[in-house]
C-alpha positions in Angstrom: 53.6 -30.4 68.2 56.6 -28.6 67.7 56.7 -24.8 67.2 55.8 -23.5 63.7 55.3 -27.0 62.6 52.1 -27.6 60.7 51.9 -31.6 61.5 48.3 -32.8 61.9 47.0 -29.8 63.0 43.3 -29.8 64.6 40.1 -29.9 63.6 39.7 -26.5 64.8 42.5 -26.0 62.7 41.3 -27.1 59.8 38.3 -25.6 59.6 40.5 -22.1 60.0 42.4 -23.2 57.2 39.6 -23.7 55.3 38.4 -20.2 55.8 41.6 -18.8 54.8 40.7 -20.8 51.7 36.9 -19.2 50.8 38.6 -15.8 52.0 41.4 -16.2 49.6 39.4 -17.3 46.8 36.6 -14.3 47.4 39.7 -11.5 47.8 41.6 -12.6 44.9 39.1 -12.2 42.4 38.4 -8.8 43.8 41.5 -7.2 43.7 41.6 -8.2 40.2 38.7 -6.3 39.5 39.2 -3.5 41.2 42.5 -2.8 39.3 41.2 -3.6 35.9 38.0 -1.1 37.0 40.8 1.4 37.8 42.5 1.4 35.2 39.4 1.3 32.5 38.5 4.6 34.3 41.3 6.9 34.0 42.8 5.2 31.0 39.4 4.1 29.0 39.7 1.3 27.0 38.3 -1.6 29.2 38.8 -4.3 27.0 42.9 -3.7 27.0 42.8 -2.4 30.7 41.2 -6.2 31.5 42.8 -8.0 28.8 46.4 -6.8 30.9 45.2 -6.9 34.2 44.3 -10.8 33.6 47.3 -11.7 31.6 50.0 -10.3 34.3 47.4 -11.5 36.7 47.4 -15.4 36.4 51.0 -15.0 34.8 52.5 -13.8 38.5 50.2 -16.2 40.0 52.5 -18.7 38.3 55.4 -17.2 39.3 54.2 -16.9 43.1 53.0 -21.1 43.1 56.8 -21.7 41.9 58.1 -19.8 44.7 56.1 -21.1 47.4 58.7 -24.6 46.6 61.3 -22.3 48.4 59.2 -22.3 52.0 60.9 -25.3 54.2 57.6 -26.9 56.0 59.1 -26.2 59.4 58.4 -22.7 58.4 54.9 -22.6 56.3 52.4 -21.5 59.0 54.6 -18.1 59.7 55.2 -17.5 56.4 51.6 -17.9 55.0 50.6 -15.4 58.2 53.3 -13.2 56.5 52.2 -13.4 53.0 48.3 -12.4 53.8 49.6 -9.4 55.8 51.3 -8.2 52.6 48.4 -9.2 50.0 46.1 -7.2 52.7 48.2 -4.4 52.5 49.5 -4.4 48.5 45.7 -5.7 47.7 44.3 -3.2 50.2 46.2 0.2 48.9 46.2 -0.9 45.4 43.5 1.4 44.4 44.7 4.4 46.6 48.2 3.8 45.2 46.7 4.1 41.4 45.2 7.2 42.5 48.1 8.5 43.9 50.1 7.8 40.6 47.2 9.5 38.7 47.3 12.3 40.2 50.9 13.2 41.0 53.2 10.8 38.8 53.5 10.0 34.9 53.5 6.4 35.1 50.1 4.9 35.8 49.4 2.5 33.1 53.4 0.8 35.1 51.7 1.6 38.0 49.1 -0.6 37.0 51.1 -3.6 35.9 53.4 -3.3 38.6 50.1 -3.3 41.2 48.7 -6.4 39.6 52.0 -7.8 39.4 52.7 -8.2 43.0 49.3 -9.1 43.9 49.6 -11.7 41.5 52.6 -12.8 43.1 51.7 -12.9 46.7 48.0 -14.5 45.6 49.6 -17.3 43.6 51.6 -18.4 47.3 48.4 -18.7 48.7 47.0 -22.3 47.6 50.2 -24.0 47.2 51.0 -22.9 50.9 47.8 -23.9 52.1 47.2 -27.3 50.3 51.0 -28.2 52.1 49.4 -27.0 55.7 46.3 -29.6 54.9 48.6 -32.5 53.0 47.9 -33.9 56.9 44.3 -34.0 57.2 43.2 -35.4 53.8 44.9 -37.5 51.1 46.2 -35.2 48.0 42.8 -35.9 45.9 40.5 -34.8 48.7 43.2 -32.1 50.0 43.3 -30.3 45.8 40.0 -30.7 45.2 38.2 -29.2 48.9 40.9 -26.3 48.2 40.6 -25.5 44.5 36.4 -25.9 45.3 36.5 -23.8 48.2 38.6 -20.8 46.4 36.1 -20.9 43.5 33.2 -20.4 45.4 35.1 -17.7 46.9 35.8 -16.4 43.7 32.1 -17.2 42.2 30.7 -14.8 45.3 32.9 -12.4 44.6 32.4 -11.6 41.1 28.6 -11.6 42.0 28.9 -9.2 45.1 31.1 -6.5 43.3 29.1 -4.9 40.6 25.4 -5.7 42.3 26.9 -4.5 45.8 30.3 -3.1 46.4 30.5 -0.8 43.1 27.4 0.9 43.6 27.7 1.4 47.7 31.4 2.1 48.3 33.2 2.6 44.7 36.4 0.8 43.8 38.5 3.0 46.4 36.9 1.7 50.0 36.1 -1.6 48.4 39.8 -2.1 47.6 40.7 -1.0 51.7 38.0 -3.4 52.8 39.1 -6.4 51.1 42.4 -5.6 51.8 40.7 -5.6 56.1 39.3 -8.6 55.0 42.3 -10.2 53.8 43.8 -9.4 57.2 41.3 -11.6 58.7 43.3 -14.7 57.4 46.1 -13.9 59.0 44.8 -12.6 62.4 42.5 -15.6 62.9 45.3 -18.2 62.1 47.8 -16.1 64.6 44.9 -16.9 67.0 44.1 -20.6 66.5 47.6 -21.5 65.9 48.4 -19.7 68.8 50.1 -23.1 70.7 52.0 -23.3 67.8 54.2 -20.4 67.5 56.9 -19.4 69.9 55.8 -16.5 71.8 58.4 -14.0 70.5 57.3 -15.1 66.3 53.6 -14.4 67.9 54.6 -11.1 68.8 56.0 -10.3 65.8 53.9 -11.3 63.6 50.9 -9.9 66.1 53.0 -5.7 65.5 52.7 -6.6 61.9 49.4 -7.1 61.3 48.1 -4.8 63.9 50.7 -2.1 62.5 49.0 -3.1 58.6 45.3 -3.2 60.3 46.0 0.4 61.0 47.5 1.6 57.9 44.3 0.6 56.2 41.9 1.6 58.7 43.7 5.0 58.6 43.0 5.1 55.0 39.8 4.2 55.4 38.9 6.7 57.7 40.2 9.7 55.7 39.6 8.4 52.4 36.8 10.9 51.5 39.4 13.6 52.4 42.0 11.4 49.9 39.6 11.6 47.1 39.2 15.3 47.4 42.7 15.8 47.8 43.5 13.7 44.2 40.3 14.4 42.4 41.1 18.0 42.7 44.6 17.4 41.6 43.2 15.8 38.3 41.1 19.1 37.6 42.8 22.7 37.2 39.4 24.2 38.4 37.6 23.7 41.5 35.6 20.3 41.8 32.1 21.2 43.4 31.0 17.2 42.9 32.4 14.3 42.5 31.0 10.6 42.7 32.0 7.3 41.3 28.6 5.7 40.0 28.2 2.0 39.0 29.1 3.0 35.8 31.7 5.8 35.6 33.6 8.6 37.8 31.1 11.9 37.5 33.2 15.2 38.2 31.7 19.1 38.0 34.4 21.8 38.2 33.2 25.4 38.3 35.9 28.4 38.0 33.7 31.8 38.1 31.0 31.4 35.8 32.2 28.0 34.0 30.7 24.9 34.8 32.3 21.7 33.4 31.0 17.5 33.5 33.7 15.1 33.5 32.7 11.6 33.1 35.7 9.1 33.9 37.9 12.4 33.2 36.6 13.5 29.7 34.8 16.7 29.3 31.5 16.4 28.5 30.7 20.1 28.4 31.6 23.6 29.2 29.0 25.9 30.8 31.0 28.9 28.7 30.3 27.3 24.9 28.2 24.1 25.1 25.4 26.1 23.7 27.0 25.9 20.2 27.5 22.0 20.9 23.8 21.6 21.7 22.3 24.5 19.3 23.9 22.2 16.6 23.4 18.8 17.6 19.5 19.5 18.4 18.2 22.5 15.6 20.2 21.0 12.7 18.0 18.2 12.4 14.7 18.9 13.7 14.8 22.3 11.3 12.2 22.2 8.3 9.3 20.5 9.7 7.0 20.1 12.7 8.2 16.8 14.7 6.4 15.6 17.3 7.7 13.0 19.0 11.9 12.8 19.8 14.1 10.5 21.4 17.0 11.2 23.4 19.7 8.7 24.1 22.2 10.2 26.4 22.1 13.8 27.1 21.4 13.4 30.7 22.2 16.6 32.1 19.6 18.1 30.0 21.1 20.4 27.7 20.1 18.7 24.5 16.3 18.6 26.3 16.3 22.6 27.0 16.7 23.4 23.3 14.3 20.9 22.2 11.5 22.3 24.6 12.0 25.5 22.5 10.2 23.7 19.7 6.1 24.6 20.6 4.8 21.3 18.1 7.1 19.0 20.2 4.5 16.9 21.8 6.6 14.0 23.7 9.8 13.3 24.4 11.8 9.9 26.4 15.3 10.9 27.2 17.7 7.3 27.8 20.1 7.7 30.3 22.5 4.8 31.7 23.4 7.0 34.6 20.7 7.8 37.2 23.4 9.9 39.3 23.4 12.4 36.2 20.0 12.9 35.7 19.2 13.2 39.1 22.2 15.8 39.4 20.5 17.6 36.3 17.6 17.8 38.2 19.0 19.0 41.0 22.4 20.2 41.3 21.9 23.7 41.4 24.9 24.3 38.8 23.3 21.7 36.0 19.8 23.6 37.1 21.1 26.3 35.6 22.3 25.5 32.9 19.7 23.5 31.6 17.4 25.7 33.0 15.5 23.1 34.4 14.8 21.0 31.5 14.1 17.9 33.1 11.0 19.5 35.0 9.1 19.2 32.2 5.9 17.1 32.0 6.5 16.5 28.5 9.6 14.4 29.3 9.5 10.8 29.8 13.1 9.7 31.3 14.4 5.8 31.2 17.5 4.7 32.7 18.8 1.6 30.6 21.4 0.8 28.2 20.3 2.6 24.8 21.4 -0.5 23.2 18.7 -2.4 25.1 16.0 0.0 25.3 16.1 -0.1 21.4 15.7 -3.6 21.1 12.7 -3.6 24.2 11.1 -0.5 22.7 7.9 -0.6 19.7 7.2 3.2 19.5 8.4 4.5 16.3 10.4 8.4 16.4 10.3 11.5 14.4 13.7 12.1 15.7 16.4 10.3 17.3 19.4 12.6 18.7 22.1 10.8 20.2 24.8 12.2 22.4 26.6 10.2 24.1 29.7 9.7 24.9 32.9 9.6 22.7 33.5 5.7 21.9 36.7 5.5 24.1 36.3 1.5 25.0 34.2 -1.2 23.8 31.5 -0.6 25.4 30.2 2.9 24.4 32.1 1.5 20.8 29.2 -0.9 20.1 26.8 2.7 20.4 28.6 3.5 17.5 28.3 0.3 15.5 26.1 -0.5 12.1 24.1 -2.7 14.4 23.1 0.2 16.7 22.4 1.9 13.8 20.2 -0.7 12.1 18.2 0.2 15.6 18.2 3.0 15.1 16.5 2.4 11.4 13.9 0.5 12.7 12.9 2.8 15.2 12.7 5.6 13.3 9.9 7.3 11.5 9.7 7.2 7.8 10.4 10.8 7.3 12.4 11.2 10.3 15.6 12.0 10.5 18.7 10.9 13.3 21.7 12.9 14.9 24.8 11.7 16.7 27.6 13.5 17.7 30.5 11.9 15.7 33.7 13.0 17.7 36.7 15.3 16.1 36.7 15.4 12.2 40.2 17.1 13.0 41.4 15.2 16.1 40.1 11.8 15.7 38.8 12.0 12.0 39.0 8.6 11.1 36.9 7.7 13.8 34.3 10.4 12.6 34.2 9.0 8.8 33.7 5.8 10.3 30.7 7.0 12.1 29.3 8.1 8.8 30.6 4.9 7.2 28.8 3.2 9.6 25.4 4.9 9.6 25.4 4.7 5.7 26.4 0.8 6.0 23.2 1.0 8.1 20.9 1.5 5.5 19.8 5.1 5.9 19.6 6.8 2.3 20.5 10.4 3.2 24.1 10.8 5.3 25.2 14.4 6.1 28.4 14.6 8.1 28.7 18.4 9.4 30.8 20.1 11.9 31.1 23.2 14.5 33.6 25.2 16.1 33.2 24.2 20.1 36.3 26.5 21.9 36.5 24.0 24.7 36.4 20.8 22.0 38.1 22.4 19.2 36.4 21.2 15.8 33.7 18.9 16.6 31.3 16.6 14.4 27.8 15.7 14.1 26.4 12.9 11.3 22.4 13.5 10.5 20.7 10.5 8.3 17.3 9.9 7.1 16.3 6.6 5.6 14.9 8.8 2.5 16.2 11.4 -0.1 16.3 14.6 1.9 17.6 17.9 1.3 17.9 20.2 4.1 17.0 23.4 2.8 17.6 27.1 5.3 15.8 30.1 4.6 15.9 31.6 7.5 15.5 30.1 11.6 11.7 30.3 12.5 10.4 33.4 14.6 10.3 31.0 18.0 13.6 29.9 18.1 16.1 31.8 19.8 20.0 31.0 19.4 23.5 32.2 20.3 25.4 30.9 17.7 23.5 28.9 15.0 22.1 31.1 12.4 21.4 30.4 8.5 25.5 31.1 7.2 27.3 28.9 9.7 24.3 26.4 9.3 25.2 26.1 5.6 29.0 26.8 6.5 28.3 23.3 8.9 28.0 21.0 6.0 31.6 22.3 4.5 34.8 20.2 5.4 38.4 21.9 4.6 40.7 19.1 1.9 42.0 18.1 5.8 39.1 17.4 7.1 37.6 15.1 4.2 36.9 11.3 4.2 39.8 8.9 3.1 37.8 5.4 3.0 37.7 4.8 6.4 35.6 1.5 7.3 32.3 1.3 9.4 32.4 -0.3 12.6 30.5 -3.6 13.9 29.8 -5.4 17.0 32.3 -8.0 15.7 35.1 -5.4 14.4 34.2 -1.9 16.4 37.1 -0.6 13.9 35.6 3.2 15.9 36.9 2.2 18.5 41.1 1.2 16.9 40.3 4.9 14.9 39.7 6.8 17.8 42.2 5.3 20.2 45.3 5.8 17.5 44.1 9.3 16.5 43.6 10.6 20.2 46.9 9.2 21.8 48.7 11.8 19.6 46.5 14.9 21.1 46.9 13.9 25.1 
C-alpha cells in the first residue's frame, strides 16, 4: 500500500474507521448543544439561541460536505487526521471561547455564530471523508447506510447522555473540553493503526499536532475552575462568593459589604439592601384581610417570600415548588441566604417540592388559600409558558374559592407591555377580580405585582395587624400600590398562551432598549 493511500485498508482498519464514525456522530451532536446551552444562558431566549445554533449548524455542515470534493484520495487519511485535530480543538474551546467573549468583548451573540459556524464546517467534512476511506470495503449502499447508522446512534447517545449526565456533573464548560479530548481520540487512534501508512516525517507531524492540541485542552481543563472565577467575576462588579452552573441555570451570589445579591443565568433576582420591599409586597398584599391557612409557593426558593409568610401566626401549612434543588439547598445553608431569610426553610411548617410548577399543578389535588408565585422574569419560552392563560387556568383550579393569587409581573415601566399582558392573561384566565399594583424596588426600579381572585373582592386597609412587622409596606403606599401614572397604564396589550407566549415577544422588545 502506498503511503497516505486509503486503498483496501484492513479489517483492523475498518473497524477504526468505524469508531471514528460513532465518535463523530456522539461529538457532533454535543457541540451543538453545548453552544445553543451557552448562548440560552447569557443571552436568554432559548428558543432563538437554538433555533440559530441549528440553522448555521446544518447550513455549514453543507458547506463543509461540498468542500471535502476538494481532498485528492491520495491525500484523505492525513487530512481527515487534520480535520478531527481542529474540530477537537474549535469544538473543545468553543465554550471557554464564549466565555471569554462574555466577559471581555462586545460581540457574543457573533461570537456565537461564528463558533457554530466553523464547527459546522469541519463536522460536515467528517462523513463525506470517511464514506471515501470505506468506498473499499463495502459497496456504496452498505458503505452510506453503516456510516449514516453508525453517526446516529452516536448522535442518539449523545443527546441522551448530556442533560441526564454531563449537564448536571460537569456543566457545559468541562463537557465542551472533554468532548473536544474525545474528539482527539479519532485522530490519535487512526495516526496509530494507520501507522504503515503514513511516511514517517507526515507521522510526526501530524503526531506534534495533536499532542501539541491534547495539551491545550488538558491545560484548560486543568485550570478551568480558576477560568470560571477569573470570567464569572468579570461578569459581576461585586465580589462573587458562589457560583455553580445547575442543570437548569448559572446560580451566582455577589456580596459587597453588607449586600448580598442572586443571579440566576445573569439576572438579579434580589438585593440583600431592598428585597424586603419586593417580598413585603408580593407576600402581605394578598394574604391581608383574612386568616389563610394553607399557601403555596411556586418559586421563591431562597426563602425570602417564606420568612414573611411565617410572620402570619394562622398560617397552618405551606409547600414551596422549586425547579432548582442547588437554591434551596443554598437557602438552607449558605450562610449569606441564612441570613437573609433568617432561616425560613427550617421551618416544620414547610413542605418543599422540587418540580416544574407547571407539572406539579397538573399532578397536585390539594386545593390553596393562596398561591404566590415568584418566579423568574419570562426571558425565554420556557419560564414564558409560567406566564401563560393555561398556567393560569391551573392556577384557577387549584385555588380556593375565596382565595386569592399573586405573581410578580415584571416592569410596568421597563417592560410594561409584558406586565399588561400578565394581567391580560390572568383575567383571560377566568379569575373575576384582577388588581395590577406596583412598588418602588431601588435595585429593580418600578416593579409589578398582579393579585386575582376568582370572586368579587375588594381589598380594603385599615391599618396592618398588631403581629406584622414591616420596613416599608404600611397602609398609604399600600393604597398608593394600586395607582399607575398615564405612563404606566394599559394600552390593549394581548394575553399570552402556550401556542402564542405573546409575554414572551413583549418582554424581549421592551428590555433590549434598557441593557
Amino acid at each position: 500500500m502506498h503511503a497516505g493511500n486509503p486503498a483496501a485498508p484492513s479489517s483492523t482498519h475498518v473497524k477504526v474507521l468505524i469508531f471514528s464514525t460513532f465518535i463523530a456522530g456522539l461529538c457532533s451532536i454535543v457541540y451543538e448543544l453545548l453552544i445553543a446551552t451557552t448562548g440560552s444562558y447569557f443571552l436568554g431566549d432559548s428558543i432563538r439561541q437554538f433555533s440559530l445554533v441549528i440553522g448555521f449548524y446544518m447550513a455549514f455542515m453543507g458547506v463543509g460536505s461540498y468542500l471535502s470534493r476538494l481532498i485528492p484520495d491520495r491525500l484523505l487519511l492525513q487530512a481527515f487526521v487534520l480535520f478531527e485535530i481542529l474540530l477537537g480543538l474549535a469544538g473543545g474551546l468553543s465554550v471557554p471561547l464564549l466565555y471569554f467573549s462574555f466577559a471581555y468583548l462586545e460581540f457574543f451573540q457573533g461570537a456565537l455564530l461564528l463558533a457554530t459556524s466553523l464547527v459546522g464546517v469541519l463536522i460536515g467534512l467528517e462523513i463525506p471523508l470517511l464514506s471515501r476511506l470505506m468506498s473499499h470495503n463495502f459497496p456504496l449502499k452498505d458503505n452510506i447506510s453503516n456510516i449514516l447508522s453508525l453517526d446516529y446512534l452516536g448522535a442518539l447517545i449523545a443527546t441522551l447522555l448530556f442533560p441526564f449526565l454531563l449537564l448536571p456533573l460537569m456543566g457545559v464548560f468541562k463537557t465542551s473540553l472533554i468532548f473536544g479530548l474525545i474528539n482527539m481520540s479519532i485522530g490519535f487512534t487512526i495516526i496509530y493503526f494507520f501507522a504503515d501508512t503514513l511516511k514517517t516525517t507526515l507521522k510526526r507531524v501530524l503526531f506534534f499536532y495533536i499532542v501539541t492540541a491534547l495539551s491545550l485542552l488538558v491545560l484548560t481543563f486543568v485550570f478551568s475552575k480558576s477560568l470560571l472565577a477569573v470570567w464569572t467575576q468579570e461578569l459581576y462588579k461585586d465580589r462573587v462568593v458562589f457560583a455553580k452552573e445547575t442543570p437548569y441555570q448559572q446560580v451566582v451570589i455577589t456580596k459587597y459589604k453588607e449586600d448580598v445579591r442572586l443571579f440566576l443565568n445573569g439576572n438579579l433576582q434580589f438585593s440583600a439592601i431592598d428585597e424586603y420591599r419586593y417580598h413585603e409586597a408580593l407576600v402581605h398584599i394578598p394574604m391581608l384581610g383574612k386568616d389563610y391557612k394553607r399557601v403555596l409557593v411556586l418559586g421563591g426558593g431562597d426563602g425570602l417570600a417564606v420568612r414573611e409568610l411565617l410572620k402570619y401566626p394562622a398560617l397552618e401549612a405551606m409547600t414551596l415548588v422549586d425547579l432548582d434543588p442547588t437554591i434551596t439547598e443554598l437557602a438552607k445553608t449558605n450562610p449569606h441566604l441564612v441570613k437573609a431569610n433568617q432561616n425560613a426553610l427550617a421551618s416544620d411548617k414547610l413542605t418543599i417540592i422540587h418540580q416544574d410548577a407547571f407539572v406539579f399543578l397538573r399532578e397536585n389535588t390539594e386545593l390553596f388559600d393562596v398561591v404566590i408565585i415568584d418566579l423568574p422574569d419570562p426571558n425565554n419560552t420556557s419560564l414564558a409558558r409560567l406566564y401563560s392563560r393555561e398556567f393560569y387556568w391551573s392556577i384557577y383550579a387549584k385555588l380556593a374559592p375565596s382565595g386569592r393569587m399573586v405573581t410578580q409581573a415584571t416592569s410596568p415601566y421597563y417592560a410594561n407591555d409584558a406586565f399588561w399582558s400578565i394581567a391580560a392573561s390572568i383575567r383571560s384566565a377566568g379569575f373575576k377580580t384582577v388588581m395590577p399594583y406596583h412598588v418602588n424596588i431601588p435595585s429593580f426600579g418600578e416593579w409589578g405585582f398582579v393579585m386575582a381572585s376568582k370572586e368579587d373582592d375588594q381589598l380594603i386597609v385599615n391599618d396592618l395587624p398588631d403581629f406584622l412587622q414591616t420596613r416599608y409596606l404600611d397602609k398609604h403606599n399600600i393604597e398608593r400600590a394600586f395607582v399607575f401614572g398615564k405612563d404606566l397604564q394599559a394600552q390593549n396589550q394581548a394575553p399570552s398562551t402556550l401556542d402564542s407566549p405573546k409575554v414572551l415577544d413583549y418582554y424581549l422588545t421592551s428590555w433590549k432598549y434598557w441593557r
